[in-house]
Each structure stands twice: as structure tokens, then as C-alpha cells.
N, C-alpha and C positions, 0 to 999 in steps of 0.2 A: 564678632559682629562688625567691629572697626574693617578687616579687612575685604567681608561684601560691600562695604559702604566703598568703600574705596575703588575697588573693580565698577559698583555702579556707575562713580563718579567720573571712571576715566572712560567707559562707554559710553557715556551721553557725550566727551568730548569726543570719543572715535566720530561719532554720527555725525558731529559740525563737521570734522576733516572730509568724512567720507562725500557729506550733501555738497562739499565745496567742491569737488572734483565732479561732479554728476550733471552735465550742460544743463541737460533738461528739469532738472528738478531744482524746486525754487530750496535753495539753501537759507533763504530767512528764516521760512520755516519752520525746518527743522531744527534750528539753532535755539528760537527761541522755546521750541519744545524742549530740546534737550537741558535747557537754561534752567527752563519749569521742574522740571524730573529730577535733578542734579538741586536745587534750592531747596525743592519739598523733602526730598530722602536726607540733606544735610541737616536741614533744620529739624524734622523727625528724629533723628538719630544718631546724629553727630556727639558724641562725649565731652565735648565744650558746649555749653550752653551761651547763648546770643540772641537778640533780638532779632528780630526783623526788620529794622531799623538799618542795622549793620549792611544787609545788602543794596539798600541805597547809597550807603555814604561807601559802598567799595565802588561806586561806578565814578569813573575819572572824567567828573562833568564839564572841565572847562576844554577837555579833548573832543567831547560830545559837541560841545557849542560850537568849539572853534570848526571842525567838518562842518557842521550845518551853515555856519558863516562863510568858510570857505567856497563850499558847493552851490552855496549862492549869489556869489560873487561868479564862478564862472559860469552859472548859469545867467545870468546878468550881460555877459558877458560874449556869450555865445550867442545871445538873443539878439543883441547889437552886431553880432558877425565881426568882430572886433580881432580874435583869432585868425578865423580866415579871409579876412584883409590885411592881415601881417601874409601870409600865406600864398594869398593870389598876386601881390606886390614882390614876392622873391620868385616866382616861377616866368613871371614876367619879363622880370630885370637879366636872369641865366638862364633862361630857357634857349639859350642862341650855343652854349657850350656846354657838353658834358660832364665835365669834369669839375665845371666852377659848380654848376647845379648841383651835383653831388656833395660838394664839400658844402657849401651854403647852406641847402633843402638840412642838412644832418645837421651839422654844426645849431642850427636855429631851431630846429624842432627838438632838439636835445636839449639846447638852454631852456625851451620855454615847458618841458616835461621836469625840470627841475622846481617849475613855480606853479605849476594846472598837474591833475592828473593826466597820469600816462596813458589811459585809456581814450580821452580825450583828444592828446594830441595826436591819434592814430588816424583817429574818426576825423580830425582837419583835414591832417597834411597828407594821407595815402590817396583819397579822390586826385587831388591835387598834383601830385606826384603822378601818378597814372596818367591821367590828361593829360599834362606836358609831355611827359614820356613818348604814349601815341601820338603827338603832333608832332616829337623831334623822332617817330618812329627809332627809341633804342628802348632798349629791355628796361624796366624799372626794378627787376630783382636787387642788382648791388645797392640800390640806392633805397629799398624798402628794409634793406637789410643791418643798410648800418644806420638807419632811423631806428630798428627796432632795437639793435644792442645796444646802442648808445645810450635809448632812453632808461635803462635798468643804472645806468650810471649817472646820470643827472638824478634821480635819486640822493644820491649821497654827498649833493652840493649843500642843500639846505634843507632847514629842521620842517618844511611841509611840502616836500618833494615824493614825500610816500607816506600810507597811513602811519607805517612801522617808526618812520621816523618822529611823525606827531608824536606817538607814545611816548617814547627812547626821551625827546627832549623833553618834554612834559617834564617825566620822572625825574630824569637828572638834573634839571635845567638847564637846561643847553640854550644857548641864545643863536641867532644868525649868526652873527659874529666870530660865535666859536665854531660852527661848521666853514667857514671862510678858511679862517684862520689854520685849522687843523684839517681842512679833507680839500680845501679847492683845490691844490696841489698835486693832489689824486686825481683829483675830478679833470684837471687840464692835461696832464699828463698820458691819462689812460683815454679819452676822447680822440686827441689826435694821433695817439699812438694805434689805436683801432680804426679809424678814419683810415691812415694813412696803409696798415696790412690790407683792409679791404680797399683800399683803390690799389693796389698792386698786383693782389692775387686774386678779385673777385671783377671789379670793375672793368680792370683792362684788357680782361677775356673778350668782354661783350662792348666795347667802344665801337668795333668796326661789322655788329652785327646788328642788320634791320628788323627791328619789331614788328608783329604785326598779331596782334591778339586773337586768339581763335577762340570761341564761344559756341557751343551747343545751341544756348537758349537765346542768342541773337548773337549780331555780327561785330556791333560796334558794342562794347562794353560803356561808353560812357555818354552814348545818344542820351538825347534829353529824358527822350519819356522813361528811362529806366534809373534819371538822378533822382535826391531826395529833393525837398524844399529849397534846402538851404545850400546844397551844392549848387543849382540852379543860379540861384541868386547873386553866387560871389562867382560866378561863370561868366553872367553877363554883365555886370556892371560893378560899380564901388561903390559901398557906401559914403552917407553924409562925412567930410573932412571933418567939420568941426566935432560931430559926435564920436569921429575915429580918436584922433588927436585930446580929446575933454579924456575919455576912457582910458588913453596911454595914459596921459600924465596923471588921471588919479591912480592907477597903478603902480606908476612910480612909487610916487607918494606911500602909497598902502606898503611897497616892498620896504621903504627907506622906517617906516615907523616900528615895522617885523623887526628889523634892527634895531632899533635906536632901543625901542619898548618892548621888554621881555615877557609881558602878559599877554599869553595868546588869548585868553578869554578876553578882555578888554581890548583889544587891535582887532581881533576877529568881528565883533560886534559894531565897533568904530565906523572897520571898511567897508562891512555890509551896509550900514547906513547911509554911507559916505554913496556907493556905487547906485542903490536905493534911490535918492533926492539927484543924485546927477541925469537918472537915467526913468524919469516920470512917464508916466503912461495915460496914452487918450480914455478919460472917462465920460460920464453925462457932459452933452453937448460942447465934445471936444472939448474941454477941457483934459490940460496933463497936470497930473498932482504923482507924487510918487506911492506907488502900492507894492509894499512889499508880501502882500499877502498871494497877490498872484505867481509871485515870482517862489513862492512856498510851496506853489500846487505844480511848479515843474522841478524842483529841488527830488534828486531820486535818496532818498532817506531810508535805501536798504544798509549802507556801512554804519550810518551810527547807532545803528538798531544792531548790528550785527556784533557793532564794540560790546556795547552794553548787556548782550549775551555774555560774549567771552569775560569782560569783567568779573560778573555773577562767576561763571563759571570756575576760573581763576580763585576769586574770594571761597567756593569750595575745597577746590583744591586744598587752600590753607588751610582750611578750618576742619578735614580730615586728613591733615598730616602730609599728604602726598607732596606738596610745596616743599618743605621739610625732605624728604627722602632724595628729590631730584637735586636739591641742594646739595645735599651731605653728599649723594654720589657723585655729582661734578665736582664738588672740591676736592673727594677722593681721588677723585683721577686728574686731576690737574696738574701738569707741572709745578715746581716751585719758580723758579725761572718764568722773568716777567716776559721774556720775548718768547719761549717757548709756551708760555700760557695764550698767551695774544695770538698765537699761529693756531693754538687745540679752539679759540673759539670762533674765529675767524672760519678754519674749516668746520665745524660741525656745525654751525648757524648757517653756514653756505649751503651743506649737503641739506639738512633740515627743511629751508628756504628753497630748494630746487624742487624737493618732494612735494610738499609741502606748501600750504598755504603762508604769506609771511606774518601776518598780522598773528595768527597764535601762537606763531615760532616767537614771536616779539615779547609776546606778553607773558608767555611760560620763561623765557629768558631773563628776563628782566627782576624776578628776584635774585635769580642767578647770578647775573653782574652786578647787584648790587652788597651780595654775602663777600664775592671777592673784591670788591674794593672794600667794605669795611676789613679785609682780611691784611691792609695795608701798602696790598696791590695801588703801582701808579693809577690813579680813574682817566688820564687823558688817552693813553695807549689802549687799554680794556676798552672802553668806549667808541674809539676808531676802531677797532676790529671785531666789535659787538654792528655796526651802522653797516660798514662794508660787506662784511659776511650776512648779513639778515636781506640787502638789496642787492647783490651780486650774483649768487644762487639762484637767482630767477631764471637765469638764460640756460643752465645747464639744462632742463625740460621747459618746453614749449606753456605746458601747461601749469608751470609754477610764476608764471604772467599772465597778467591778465593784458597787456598791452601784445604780448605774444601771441594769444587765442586770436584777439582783435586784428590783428595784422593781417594771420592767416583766412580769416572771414573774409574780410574785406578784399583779400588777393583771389579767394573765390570768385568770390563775387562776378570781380572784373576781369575774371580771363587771365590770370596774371601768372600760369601753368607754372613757371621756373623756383613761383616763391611756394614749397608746398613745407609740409609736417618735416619730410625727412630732410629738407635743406635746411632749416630753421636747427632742425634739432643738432642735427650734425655740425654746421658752421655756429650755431650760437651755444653750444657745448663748447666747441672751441674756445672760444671766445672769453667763454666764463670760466675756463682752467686758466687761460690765460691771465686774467681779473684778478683770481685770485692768486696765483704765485706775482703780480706786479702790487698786487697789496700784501703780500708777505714781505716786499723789499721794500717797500712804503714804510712797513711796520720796524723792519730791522733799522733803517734810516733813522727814524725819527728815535727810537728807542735807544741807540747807539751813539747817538749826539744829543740828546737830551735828557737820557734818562740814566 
């Protein structure tokens, strides 16, 4: 009987993988069906007897909180054009040379994918990037390109640079501090080291070649009546100084407390507040009072709905053994050797993470890494090569990003012919073998003088 329940259990997880690959089909959906199906046959059937109590307290609620705080701070954020006034301010200032522009545009969209989602920063800086682009008439492929790689490695600056990462620190407790300390080093090294391949062999093809955007469904890709709102807006003018300026510096602020205060549910909730009462809205007779309630009905609150599936899901797994089995076979097969271990998870979190969605590769992992660190394994080395590998793997398929998909849309979109499916895949395959043999010698460094 255990082992139908088990095969059930792992097809309701097939179905999350499968709705997450399927553009068109809403994968909350399905997830939380699959959550339903997977809870009722475990608690039906399962040979451990538990409440139903139990699958509340497996959901990892200050991870829940802290997303929804986070998501609405940049939505806050966004609402203010606070991003893309950082954004129209640098296209401005290098929009006169190719090459600073390049390094800049990346360099800044990179750092700020390390603190907003990656998805996010696509939807700023690619209008952005196009527009300049057609008025300095050069191709914006090299330069949409190494926005898009780079941003898979801002990731692994710090602990809310991807959801995977939320997780990882949660569980372990990993503070800012400690992604500083143990991956900025990565994080700098591997930035201007891809920076600098892509301006030699991609960028300096097309320095001395004139753009000129060819479009089926109109002429000019980025004419007015074909932008959104909000591109519109940061097109023609700047927003209020004081409101820009108020918003950085609570930002700061918010980054500097991530640090100092290791409780993401209490910071998360803090900052939401904090962005909340700075950023009031006109009510009855103009008056502004702060409402955070409206700012809840733009918050898209498909991810935390989608954790709280895989949780359940997860909390299955254990409680029909399967957690248990993946266990026992990764430590079978594990080197004994702490740098030959840290390379097997490194690459298979990578390969997994490519295919794959990374958020359940994270969360099926993570008992994983935690049997082998009780197993007396160093936890600083396992841990870099558990963050690296789960946010690096992205690039090898297009479609194991979501800031990947978003690139390619968006260069639809606006005529942007050079950046298609098979350049992407082919140059950011590259790119991501590359990631990961410069994080296998990250990993032998630190392990070989420290450990």
C-alpha cells in the first residue's frame, strides 16, 4: 500500500513541475490541486498517524511573510517609478558612449537583481535599454545579454536575491552578513569576468554596426502609442526629487537593518510599514493618509501561495518515507571527500536548477544538505555550493529563468530580431558551464585554505 501512496505522491509533484513549464496554463492551479490530492491520500493513508494540524506548522511562515512584505515594498516602489528613475538617470548620463553604457546599464541592473526580483528588473531596464539603443542606433543584443546573465548571479549576493535563496537562509540561518562574507567574492569576480568575455567577443562585433529595428506590426518599436503607462511616464519626465531621494534613503536604511537584524519576519514587516507611512496616498478630500490595503490589491501573491503548496507537498514527501529514500541515496552516492562532495552538489543542483524549476529543486534539497552537514561535513563549503548551484543552472535553458523567458518577450516585443531563443540558449549555456567550473575553483580555494 506504502508504495501507491508514494508513486501518488510523487505525481502530484510531477504535475507542479509539469504546470510550471506550460506558459499558458496558470500553474497555481494546479499546484494547489496537486497540494489537495497529495495531503488527502497522505493523511488517508499514510502508516504514521498526524493531525492535521501538522500541515500548518510545516508551512515556513516567516518565508510566507517575509515575500509578501518584500513584494510589497517593490510594489511600493514601482508605484513611485523609484526603479525606473534610477534607470532613465544612467541611460541619460552614457547614452553618448557604447561601451560605458554597456558596462553601467549591466553592472547596475545586476546589483539592483540582487535586492528586487529578476523579473522585475527586466521589465525596468530592457524598454530602457532599447530606447537608448535606437537613438544611439547600435544593436542592444550584447548589452540585453549580459543584463540577462549577470542577473542569475546577483542572485547569490544575498539571502533575498531569489526565492531559493529566502528558503536556504531561513533554514540555515544565514544572515546578509554571511552571504557577503562567503559568496561577494564570487559575486565580483564572476560579474566582471563575464562583463568583460561579453564585451570582447559579443559587444565588439556590433560597435561599428547601425541598428535599425525592423517590425512587422509597426515601424518604430518604441513610438508612444505602443509603450505601457509607466514607460511613458519615466520617457518624458522625472519624478518628484524629494519623493525619489525619501524612497532611496528608506531603502538604504531597510538594506542596512537586513543586516544588522537577522529576523526576516520582523524586518520584512518593519520595512513594509516603514515604505507604507513614507509613501501615503490621496483619500477623501485629498487628503493622504497611508493605505496599505491598496497597495495589497497590486501585490501578485501567486509565489507565496505556490511555497505553501510545495511545503505541504514536501511535509508529504516526509511523512511517506520518500524524503528518507532521496536522503539515503544522496549520501550513498556522495563522495567522502569534502571538496569532491561540494563539486557532486554544486553540479547536480545546477543540472536540476537548469531543467527545472529552482524553488522545488531548493526545497527537495534542503533536507539533503542538512543530513550532510549533521554527517560532520564542513556547513560553510556545503552551503556555497548548495546557493551557487540551485541559482546558477538557470542560464544553461532559457526556460529554467524566469527573468530569461521575460527578456525574450520583451525583445519580441520590440523588434529586437538578434536576441532570439537560440542565442540566449547557446551564449547563456555558455556562460553557465562557465559559472560553474569558476565556482568549482571558488569552492577548491576556499576549501583548501580554510578547511
Amino acid at each position: 500500500m506504502l508504495i501507491y501512496l508514494q508513486i501518488f505522491v510523487i505525481s502530484c509533484f510531477l504535475v507542479v513541475i509539469i504546470a510550471l513549464f506550460r506558459e499558458k496554463t496558470d500553474f497555481l492551479t494546479y499546484s494547489i490541486a496537486a497540494m489537495l490530492a497529495a495531503a488527502t491520500a497522505t493523511f488517508l493513508f499514510s502508516p504514521e498517524s498526524f493531525s492535521i494540524d501538522e500541515f500548518i506548522l510545516a508551512i515556513d511562515w516567516p518565508v510566507i511573510f517575509f515575500l509578501i512584505s518584500l513584494f510589497t515594498i517593490v510594489v511600493i516602489l514601482e508605484e513611485q517609478l523609484i526603479f525606473q528613475e534610477i534607470a532613465l538617470r544612467i541611460t541619460r548620463k552614457f547614452s553618448t558612449n557604447t561601451r560605458k553604457f554597456f558596462w553601467v546599464i549591466c553592472l547596475i541592473s545586476t546589483f539592483s537583481a540582487a535586492f528586487i526580483e529578476d523579473v522585475s528588473v527586466t521589465v525596468i531596464f530592457i524598454p530602457m535599454i532599447i530606447s537608448t539603443s535606437e537613438k544611439m542606433r547600435i544593436n542592444p543584443t550584447p548589452i540585453l545579454l549580459g543584463m540577462t546573465i549577470c542577473i542569475n548571479l546577483a542572485a547569490t549576493l544575498t539571502p533575498f536575491g531569489s526565492a531559493q535563496n529566502i528558503l536556504i537562509a531561513n533554514k540555515f540561518t544565514l544572515s546578509t552578513s554571511w552571504f557577503f562574507t562567503n559568496l561577494a567574492a564570487f559575486f565580483i569576480i564572476g560579474t566582471l569576468l563575464t562583463l568583460f568575455l561579453l564585451d570582447y567577443f559579443v559587444l565588439r562585433k556590433h560597435l561599428k554596426e547601425i541598428w535599425v529595428p525592423h517590425c512587422e506590426e509597426y515601424e518604430e518599436p518604441l513610438e508612444t502609442e505602443h509603450l505601457e503607462e509607466h514607460e511613458l511616464i519615466i520617457m518624458e519626465d522625472s519624478i518628484n526629487p524629494k519623493i525619489f531621494y525619501r524612497n532611496l534613503i528608506s531603502l538604504f536604511i531597510f538594506f542596512i537593518m537586513l543586516i544588522i537584524i537577522p529576523d526576516i519576519l520582523f524586518i520584512g514587516l518593519l520595512g513594509m510599514l516603514l515604505f507604507v507611512f513614507i509613501n501615503p496616498r490621496k483619500g477623501e478630500a485629498d487628503r493622504k493618509k497611508p493605505d496599505i490595503s491598496y497597495y495589497f490589491s497590486k501585490v501578485d501573491f501567486k509565489l507565496p501561495f505556490f511555497f505553501i503548496s510545495l511545503f505541504i507537498l514536501v511535509f508529504c514527501f516526509d511523512k511517506v518515507g520518500l524524503i528518507g529514500i532521496i536522503e539515503d541515496f544522496v549520501v550513498t552516492i556522495s563522495p567522502n571527500n569534502l571538496f569532491l562532495l561540494c563539486i557532486f552538489v554544486l553540479i547536480i543542483t545546477s543540472i536540476l536548477s537548469g531543467f527545472l524549476d529552482n524553488v522545488p529543486v531548493t526545497v527537495l534539497f534542503i533536507p539533503v544538505i542538512q543530513v550532510l552537514i549533521a554527517s560532520d561535513f564542513s556547513s560553510i563549503p556545503l552551503l556555497i555550493a548548495f546557493i551557487l548551484g540551485i541559482n546558477l543552472g538557470g542560464n544553461f535553458l532559457p526556460q529554467g529563468s524566469a527573468a530569461d523567458m521575460m527578456t525574450l518577450e520583451l525583445s519580441t516585443k520590440y523588434c529586437v530580431d538578434g536576441m532570439n531563443y537560440k542565442k540566449l540558449l547557446k551564449i547563456g549555456g555558455l556562460f553557465a558551464l562557465f559559472h560553474i567550473i569558476l565556482g568549482i575553483g571558488y569552492l577548491a580555494l576556499i576549501i583548501f585554505i580554510f578547511f
